[in-house]
N, C-alpha and C positions, 0 to 999 in steps of 0.2 A: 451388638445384640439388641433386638426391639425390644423395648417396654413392654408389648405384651407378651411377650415368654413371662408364664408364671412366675418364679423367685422372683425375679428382676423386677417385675410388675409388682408384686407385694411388696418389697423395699421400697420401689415411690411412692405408693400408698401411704406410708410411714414417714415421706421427709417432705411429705404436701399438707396444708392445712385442712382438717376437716371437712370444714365447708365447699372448699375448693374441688376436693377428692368425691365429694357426693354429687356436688354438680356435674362434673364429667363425668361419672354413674350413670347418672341421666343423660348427660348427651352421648356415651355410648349407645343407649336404650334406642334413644330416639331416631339414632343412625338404625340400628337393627330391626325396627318398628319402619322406617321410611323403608328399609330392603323389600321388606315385606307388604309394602303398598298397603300402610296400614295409619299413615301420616298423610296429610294432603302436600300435596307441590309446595304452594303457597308457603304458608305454618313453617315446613322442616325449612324454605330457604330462611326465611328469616332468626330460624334457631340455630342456625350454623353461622347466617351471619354477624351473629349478635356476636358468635366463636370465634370471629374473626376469618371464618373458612368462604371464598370466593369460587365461581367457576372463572377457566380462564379457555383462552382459543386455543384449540390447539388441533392440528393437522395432519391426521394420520402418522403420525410418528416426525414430523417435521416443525420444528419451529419456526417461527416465523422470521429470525434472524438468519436463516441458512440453512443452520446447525440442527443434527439430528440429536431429537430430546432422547432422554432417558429413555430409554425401553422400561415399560412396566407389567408387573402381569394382571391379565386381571383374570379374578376365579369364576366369576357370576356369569351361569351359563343361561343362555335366551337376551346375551345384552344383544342391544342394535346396533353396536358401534361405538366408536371413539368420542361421539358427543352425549351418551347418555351419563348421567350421575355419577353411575358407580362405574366406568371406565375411561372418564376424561375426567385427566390430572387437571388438579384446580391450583389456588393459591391460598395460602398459609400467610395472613398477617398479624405481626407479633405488636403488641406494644410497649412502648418504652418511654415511660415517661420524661418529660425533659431530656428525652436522651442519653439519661445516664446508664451505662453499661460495668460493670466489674470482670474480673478476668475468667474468673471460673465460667460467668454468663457465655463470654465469649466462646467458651469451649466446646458448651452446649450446646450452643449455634452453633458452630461447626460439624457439631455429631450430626444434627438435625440435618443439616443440608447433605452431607454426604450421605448418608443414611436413606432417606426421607425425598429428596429432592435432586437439584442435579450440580448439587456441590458449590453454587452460590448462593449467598445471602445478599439478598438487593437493602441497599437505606434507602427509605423515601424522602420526600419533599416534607415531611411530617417528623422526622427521626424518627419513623417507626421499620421495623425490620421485615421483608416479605421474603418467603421461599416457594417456588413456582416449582410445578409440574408434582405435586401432593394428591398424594392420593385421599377421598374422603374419609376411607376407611384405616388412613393411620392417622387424622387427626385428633384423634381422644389419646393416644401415646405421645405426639409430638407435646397437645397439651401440659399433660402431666409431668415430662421432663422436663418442661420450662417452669411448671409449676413449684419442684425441686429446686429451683435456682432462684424463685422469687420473680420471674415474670406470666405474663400472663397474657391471654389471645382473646379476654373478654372485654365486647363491647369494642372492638379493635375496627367492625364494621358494622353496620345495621345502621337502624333509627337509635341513635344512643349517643353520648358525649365520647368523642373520639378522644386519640389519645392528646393528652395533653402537653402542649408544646413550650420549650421557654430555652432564652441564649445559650446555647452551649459554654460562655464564657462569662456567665453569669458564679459571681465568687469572684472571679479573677482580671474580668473588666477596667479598664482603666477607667469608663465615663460611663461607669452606674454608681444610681442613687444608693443602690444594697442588693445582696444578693438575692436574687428572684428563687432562688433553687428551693427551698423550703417550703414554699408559698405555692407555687408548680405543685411542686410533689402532692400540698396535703389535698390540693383542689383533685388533681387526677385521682387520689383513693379515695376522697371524701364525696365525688358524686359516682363513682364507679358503682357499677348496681343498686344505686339510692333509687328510692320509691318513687322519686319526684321523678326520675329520669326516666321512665320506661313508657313512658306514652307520648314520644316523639312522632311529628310526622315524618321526619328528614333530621341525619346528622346532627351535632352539634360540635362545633370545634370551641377552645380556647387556649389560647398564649398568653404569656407572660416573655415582659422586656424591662431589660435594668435601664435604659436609656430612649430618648427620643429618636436620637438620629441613624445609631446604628439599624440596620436591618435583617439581625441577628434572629428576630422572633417574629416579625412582618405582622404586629400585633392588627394592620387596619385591614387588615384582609379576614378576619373572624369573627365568627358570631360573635362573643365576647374576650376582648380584650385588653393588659390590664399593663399600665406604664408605671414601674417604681419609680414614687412623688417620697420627697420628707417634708414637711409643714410644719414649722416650730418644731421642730426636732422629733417628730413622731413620723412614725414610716406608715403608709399608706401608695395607694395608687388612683393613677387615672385612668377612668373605666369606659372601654367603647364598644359598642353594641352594634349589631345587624350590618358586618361587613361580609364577603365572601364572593370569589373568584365565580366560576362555572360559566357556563353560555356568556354571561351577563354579569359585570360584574359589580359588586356595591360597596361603594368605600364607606368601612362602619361611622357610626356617627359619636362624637362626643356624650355620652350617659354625666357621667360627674366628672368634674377638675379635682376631687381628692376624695375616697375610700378609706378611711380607717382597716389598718390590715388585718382588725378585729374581724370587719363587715364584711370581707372576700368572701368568706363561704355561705353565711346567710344569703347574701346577694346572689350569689348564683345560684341556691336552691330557689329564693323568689325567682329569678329571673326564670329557672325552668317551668318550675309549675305557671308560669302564664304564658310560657309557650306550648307547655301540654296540655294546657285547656283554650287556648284561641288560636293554633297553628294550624294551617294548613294539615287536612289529616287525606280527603280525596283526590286532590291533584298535585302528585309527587313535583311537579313543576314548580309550583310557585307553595310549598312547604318548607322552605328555610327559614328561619329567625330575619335576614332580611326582608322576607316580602311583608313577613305581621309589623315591622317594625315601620315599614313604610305607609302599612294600610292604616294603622294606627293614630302614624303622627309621633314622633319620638317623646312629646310634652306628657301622650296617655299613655303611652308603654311605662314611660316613668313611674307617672302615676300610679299606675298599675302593679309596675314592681314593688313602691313604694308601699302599697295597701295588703301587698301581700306579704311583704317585710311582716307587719306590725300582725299579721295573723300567724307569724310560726312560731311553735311551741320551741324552747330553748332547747338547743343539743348542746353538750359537753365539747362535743368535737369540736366546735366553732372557734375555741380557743385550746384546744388542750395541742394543738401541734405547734403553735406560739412557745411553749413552755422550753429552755434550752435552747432556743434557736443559736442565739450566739455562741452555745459552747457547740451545737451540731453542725462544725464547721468539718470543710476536709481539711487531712493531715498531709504534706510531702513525704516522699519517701527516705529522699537527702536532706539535706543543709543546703539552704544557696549557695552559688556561687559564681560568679562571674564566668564567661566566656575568656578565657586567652588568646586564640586563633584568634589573628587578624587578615585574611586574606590566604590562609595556609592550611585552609580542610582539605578533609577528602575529597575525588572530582566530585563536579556537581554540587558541592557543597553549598556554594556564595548560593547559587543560582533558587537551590532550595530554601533554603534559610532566607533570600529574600521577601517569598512568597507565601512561607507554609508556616513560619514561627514569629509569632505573636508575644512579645513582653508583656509579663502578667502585671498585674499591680502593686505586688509582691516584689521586693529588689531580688534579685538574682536566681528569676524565676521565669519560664520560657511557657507557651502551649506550642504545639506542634500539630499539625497538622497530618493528616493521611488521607491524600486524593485518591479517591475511585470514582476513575471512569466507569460514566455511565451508571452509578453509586453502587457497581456490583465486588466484593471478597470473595473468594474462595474458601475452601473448609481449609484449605492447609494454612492460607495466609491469616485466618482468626487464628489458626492456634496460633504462629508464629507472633503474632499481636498483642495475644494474654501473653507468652513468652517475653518477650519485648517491654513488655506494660509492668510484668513483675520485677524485672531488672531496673526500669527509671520512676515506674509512678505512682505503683501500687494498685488500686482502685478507683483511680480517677480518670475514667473513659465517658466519651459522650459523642452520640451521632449529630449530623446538624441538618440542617433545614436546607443547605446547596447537597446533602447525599455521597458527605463527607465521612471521618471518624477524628477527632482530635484525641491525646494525649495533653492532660496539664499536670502541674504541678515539675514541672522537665528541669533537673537543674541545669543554668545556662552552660555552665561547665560541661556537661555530659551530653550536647547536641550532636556534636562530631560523630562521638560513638553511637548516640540513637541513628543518627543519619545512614551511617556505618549496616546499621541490621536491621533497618527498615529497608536498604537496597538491596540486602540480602533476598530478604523477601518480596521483592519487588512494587515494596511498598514505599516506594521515595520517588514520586513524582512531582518536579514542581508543578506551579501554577495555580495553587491554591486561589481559591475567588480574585481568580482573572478573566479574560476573557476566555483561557480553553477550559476551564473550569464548567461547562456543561451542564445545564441541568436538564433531564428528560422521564416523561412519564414513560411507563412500560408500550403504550402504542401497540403495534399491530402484531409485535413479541408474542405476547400473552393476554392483550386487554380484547374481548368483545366486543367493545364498542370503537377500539382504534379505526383510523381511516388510513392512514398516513404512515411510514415508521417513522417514530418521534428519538427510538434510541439508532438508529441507522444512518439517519441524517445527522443526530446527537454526533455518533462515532466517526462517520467523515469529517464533520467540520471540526472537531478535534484535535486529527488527525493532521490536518493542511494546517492549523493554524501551530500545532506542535511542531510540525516542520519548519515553519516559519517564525517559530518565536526569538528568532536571533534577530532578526531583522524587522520585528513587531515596531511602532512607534509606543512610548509611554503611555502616550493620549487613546490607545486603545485597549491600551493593558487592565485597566480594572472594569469594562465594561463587562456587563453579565447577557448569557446566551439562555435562551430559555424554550424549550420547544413541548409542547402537548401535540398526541397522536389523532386529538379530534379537539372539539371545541369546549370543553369540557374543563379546561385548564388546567387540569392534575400537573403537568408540567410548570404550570405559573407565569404562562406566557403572556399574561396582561402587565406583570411588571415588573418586563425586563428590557432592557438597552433595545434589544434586537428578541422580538417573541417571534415565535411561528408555531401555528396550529395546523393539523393536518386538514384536508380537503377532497375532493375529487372531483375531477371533470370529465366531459364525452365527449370524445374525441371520434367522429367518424365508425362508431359502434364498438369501440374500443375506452377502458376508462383508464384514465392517466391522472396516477400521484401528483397531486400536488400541497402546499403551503401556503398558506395566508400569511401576509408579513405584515407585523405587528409592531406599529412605534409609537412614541412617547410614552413608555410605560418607567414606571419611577419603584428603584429596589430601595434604596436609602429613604430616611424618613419613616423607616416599619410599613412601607410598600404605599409611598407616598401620594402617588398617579397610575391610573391605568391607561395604559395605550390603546389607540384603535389601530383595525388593519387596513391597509395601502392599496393591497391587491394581492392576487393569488399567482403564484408564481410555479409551474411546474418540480417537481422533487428535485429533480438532478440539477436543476439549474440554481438553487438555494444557494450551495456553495459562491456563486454568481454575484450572488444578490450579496450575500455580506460582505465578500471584497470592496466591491464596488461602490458601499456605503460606509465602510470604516474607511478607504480609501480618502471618499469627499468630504471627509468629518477631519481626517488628517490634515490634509491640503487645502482647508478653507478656513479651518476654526480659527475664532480670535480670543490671542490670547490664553488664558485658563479656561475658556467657554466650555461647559460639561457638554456633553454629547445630547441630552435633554433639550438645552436652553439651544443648541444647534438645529435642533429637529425644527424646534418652536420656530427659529429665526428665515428658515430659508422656507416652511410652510410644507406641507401637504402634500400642496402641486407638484412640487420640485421635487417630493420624495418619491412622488408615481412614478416621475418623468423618468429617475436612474434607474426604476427597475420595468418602464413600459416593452423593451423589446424583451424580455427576459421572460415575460408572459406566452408567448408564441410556443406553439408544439410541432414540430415536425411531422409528417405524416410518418405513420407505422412501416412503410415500407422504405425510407429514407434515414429515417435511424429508430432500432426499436430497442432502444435501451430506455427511452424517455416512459416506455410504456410498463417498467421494472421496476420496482423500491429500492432503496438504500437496505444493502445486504440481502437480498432476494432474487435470485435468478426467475424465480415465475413471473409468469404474463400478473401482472397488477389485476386485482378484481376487490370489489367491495361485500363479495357474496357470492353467489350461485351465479352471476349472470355469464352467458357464451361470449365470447372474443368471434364477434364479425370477421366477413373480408374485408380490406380494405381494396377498393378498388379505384378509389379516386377521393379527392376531399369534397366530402358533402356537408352544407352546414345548413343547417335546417332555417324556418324564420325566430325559432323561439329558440336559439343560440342565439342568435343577434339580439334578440330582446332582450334576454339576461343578461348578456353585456351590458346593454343601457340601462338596463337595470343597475348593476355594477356600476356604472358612472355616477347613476344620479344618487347611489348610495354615498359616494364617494363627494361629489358636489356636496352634496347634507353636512359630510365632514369638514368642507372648507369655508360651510355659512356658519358654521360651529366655530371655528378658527378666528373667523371675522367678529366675534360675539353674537351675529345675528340669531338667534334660539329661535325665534316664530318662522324661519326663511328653513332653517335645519330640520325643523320640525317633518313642517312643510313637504318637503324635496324627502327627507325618509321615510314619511308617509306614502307617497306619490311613488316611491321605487317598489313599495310592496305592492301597490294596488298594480301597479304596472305587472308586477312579476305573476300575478293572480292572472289576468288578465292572458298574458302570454299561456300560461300552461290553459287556459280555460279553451282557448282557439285551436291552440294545437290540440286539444281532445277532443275538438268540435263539440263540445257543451254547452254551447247556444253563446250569442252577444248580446251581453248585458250592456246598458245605453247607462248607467248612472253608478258611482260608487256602491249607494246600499246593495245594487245587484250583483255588480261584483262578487260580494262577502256573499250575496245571497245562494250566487252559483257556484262558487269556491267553497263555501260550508255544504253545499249538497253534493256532490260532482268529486270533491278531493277531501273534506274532513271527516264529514259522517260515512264515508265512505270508506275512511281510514288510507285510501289510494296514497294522502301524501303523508302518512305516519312512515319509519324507515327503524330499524332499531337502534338509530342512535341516539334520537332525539322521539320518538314517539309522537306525538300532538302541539309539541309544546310553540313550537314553532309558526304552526297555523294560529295557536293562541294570539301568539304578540301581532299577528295580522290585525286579527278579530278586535284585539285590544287597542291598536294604533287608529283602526277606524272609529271605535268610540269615544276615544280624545281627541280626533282629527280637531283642529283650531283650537284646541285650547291651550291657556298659558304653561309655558316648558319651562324649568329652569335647568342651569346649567347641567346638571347634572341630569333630569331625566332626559334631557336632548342627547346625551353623550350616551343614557342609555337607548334608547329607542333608535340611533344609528345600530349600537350592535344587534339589538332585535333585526332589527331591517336586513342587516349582512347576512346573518342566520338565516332568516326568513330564502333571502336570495337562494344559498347554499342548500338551504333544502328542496326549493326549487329545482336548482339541478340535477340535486340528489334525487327526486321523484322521477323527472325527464329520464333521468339514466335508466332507472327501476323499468319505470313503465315502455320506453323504445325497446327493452330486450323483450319484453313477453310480445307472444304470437298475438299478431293484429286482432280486432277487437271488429264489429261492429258499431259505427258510430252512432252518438245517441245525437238525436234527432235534435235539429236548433228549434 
């Protein structure tokens, strides 16, 4: 029965908090006020998203995975179709702090999605919970039943402090300083609709990590993040500032070696308020907490938060969640007790338990693992989960950051049998963070802005490597997979073993899937390095490309050599060379599956544009330039390599100016004889003109053009060289993404040189 049937709906009224229950008052209202075209566009997106409520793609009744979505009804007569508001199902994201889950939680989720959605609940990369294909007009009920159970969808998206992340095995840890869980928790409700926080220009993320090295919490990937320190026996952290994935990625920088766990949350109310008064508020691009912390200087942001420290009036709150910490410990359900079976479970047992069950720090005490591909449950398998969880553990559930679920507190004794009715339910797969272990954003499923399927390719290589995992070597067994549907990193494909971001190319008036392969990226360490990409490899042919380099890492490595320090050793070059023929597409009438996604029978397209004939392979001159372009990106990568940074600089400068230069001629937009002209005719001809905006990336792109020409020769350090190659890559990519755009529209008149 829906929440909004009367009775039913007055009794959640009654088991939601006041405040909570007035709020969604209002955002009913405001939903029935936007029906009525009485809210601007703008305004109501951002009040839904603040709700955690998303639009998502969707296809005249077709998913993007194959599979036909949900049939839904929609009542609103005069719509125009499947992509207006009120008749394209969006997405529902829930927050979960730390990721901790209870069982009843569980169940509600489960209503939610069967009810509401199309009976899965996705984890993200975040531990936060999404339900897709939602309709707008049930999320003030979805809210309120989660509000019932003690979660909530506020602040889940928008300009606001997202949810807040920390170890799932934080408590139970063998190499933390203390448990982080506490500390997590008071930060997530202690800025959650705080005053300081609502005048963001962009997101704000933060984590918490009980340890350095694990990569449990990937604390350098976030605005603010914080590493449990003890310092002559008081518990504190170490505090890092202005990191975070996207386009471009910025590995946060050291703020303090030690925080008093006193000064957590003052600190981060400073740290907001001088991000909401000096952040980037008109160009949603460069509005993260990284780009102010770079424009700054990390010495004056300090400063800065420092000065803003000594201006805040004292809150209670700042310490009153310190108070019991140590007795607000979790309880087990059993008594420990040791494992008997040696070698004599149920099938699949050894193989599981090698993979997915973790010795807590507690003697006779286990976590267990629950792999879901592609991080999606069903509504039947939550419940059978809260079922499962009230029999071993109680209350101690938590999602994790690879888009898993763990169980702790497991008496080791009682594995066999968990094992036992997790297979039941089809919830006993090994490979827990291994290499099939998977991680992928939603992509071209559900996301708008997807190029690529991120979970499609996610699902095949899965697939081959689960087939294969009998015959797996060791040495490739704990590497991690990591795939994003566009450049955007939601997947986290900067730092993983093996990333890939989704792409597209134009192929003969036809556009064909493809992946950017992505190496040296570093998961251990709290996301230690980020990797650049190699080259762009057709969709189908991925599977290709990972054999063929887990292969060479096999049969070449010395030693214990990590797969990392192997990348570093053989270089660059070497890594182009195993995947250079694998770049190649066939023509459309020689094989036209290259021309199709991972899980999608349809012709590939990035949009509206028509599928040409093909009649022959025609390649234009401004393909061959992007390629060169493409080289000299790549060259930039390997003066990088070398340490040379002014030579890198250089040569990724040179590949953008290059790539300006190509589209400039093929539009016939006149021949600029000098750099400034370039930018000159490229800013009039493609930016102001919006020509090379696309909706994936908007302007931001032709920005770092703009931006690379005004630092042209100046001094790079390691790091901005490593950034301004990916600028540069980007920059390429949209390049082709324009070319593509503009060869399908009806010929033009050219404008005069």
């Amino acid at each position: 029965m829906k929440a909004s049937n009367g009775l039913w709906a007055e009794r959640l009224r009654n088991l939601i908090a006041p405040a909570l229950g007035a709020e969604l008052d209002v955002y009913e209202n405001e939903i029935a006020l936007k029906k009525q075209g009485k809210i601007d566009d703008k305004i109501f997106a951002e009040t839904r998203l603040r709700r955690g409520s998303y639009g998502q793609r969707y296809d005249n009744g077709q998913r993007h995975d194959g599979k036909e979505a949900r049939k839904l009804e929609y009542p609103h007569p005069g719509a125009k179709g499947p992509n207006t508001l009120w008749d394209a199902p969006g997405m529902q994201r829930i927050k979960i702090p730390f990721g901790g889950l209870n069982t009843r939680q569980l169940e509600v989720l489960a209503e939610l999605a069967e009810e509401y959605s199309d009976s899965i609940a996705h984890i993200t990369t975040r531990q936060d919970v999404q339900l897709h294909f939602v309709h707008i007009e049930d999320t003030p009920s979805i809210m309120r039943r989660l509000g019932a159970v003690g979660i909530t969808t506020r602040e889940a998206c928008g300009n606001t402090v997202r949810n807040v992340t920390a170890c799932p095995l934080a408590g139970v840890c063998r190499d933390q300083a203390f448990d982080v869980t506490p500390y997590s928790k008071a930060m997530a409700y202690f800025l959650l609709g705080h005053p300081d926080t609502q005048n963001f220009g962009r997101k704000f993320k933060v984590a918490f990590s009980g340890c350095d090295a694990n990569p449990c919490a990937l604390v350098r990937i976030h605005d603010l993040g914080a590493i449990a320190r003890v310092r002559d026996g008081k518990r504190g952290f170490e505090i890092y500032v202005g990191g975070g994935l996207g386009p471009v990625p910025y590995q946060a920088k050291l703020f303090s070696d030690f925080v008093p766990e006193e000064e957590m949350l003052p600190l981060a109310q400073a740290m907001s308020r001088v991000f909401a008064r000096l952040g980037e508020k008109k160009n949603r691009n460069t509005a993260r907490m990284k780009f102010l912390v770079v424009k700054l200087g990390l010495e004056e942001f300090k400063r800065l938060v420092q000065e803003e420290r000594a201006l805040l009036e004292p809150d209670p709150r700042w310490t009153s969640y310190l108070e019991g910490i140590e007795r607000d410990q979790e309880t087990p359900l059993k008594p420990p007790a040791l494992l008997q079976i040696a070698g004599a479970g149920p099938p699949g047992f050894d193989a599981w338990r090698a993979s997915n069950v973790y010795r807590q720090r507690q003697a006779g005490y286990a976590t267990a693992t629950v792999t879901l591909p592609l991080g999606d449950i069903t509504s039947n398998q939550l419940r059978a989960l809260a079922d499962i969880s009230r029999k071993y553990v109680k209350d101690t559930i938590r999602t994790t950051v690879e888009q898993n679920i763990i169980l702790r507190w497991v008496s080791e004794a009682d594995l066999p049998a968990l094992y036992e009715d997790l297979r039941a339910a089809q919830l006993a797969q090994p490979g827990a963070e291994t290499i099939v272990d998977i991680a992928a954003c939603p992509g071209t499923d559900t996301c708008k802005l997807g190029i690529s399927s991120s979970r499609g390719l996610a699902g095949e290589l899965r697939a081959r490597l689960m087939e294969d995992s009998a015959s797996l070597d060791a040495a490739i067994g704990g590497l991690r997979i990591k795939v994003s549907g566009c450049f955007n990193s939601c997947g986290q494909h900067h730092i993983s073993d093996l990333g890939f971001y989704g792409v597209s190319r134009n192929k003969s008036g036809y556009q064909v899937p493809h992946f950017q392969v992505v190496l040296g990226g570093q998961w251990t360490e709290n996301a230690g390095a980020y990797g650049l990409a190699i080259g762009a490899v057709p969709s189908k042919r991925i599977p290709d490309a990972v054999a063929r380099i887990t292969r060479r890492y096999v049969e070449e490595r010395r030693g214990e050599e990590s797969f990392q320090v192997f990348i570093r050793r053989i270089g660059k070059a070497e890594c182009k060379k195993m995947i250079e023929d694998l770049t190649e597409v066939p023509p459309h009438t020689v094989d036209a599956s290259f021309y199709t996604d991972w899980g999608d029978a349809r012709e590939y397209t990035t949009g509206d544009m028509g599928v040409g004939e093909c009649a022959g392979e025609v390649v234009t001159p401004l393909e061959f330039q992007l390629t060169a372009c493409e080289r000299e990106a790549f060259e930039a990568q390997l003066a990088l390599e070398k340490g040379d940074l002014a030579g890198a600089a250089k040569i990724a400068y040179e590949a953008m100016l290059h790539g300006a230069v190509a589209l400039i001629e093929w539009r016939k937009a006149g021949r600029p004889d000098s750099p400034d002209g370039v930018v000159r005719t490229f800013r009039e001809h493609f930016y102001d003109t919006e020509l090379f905006f696309d909706p994936f990336s908007g302007g931001r792109f032709g920005q770092y053009f703009f931006h690379a020409h005004e630092r042209a020769g100046q001094p790079r350090t390691q790091e901005s060289a490593h950034r301004l190659i990916e600028e540069t890559q980007l920059f390429i990519e949209a390049c082709h993404s324009c070319y593509g755009r503009l060869a399908a529209q009806p010929a033009k008149t050219p404008v005069p040189a």
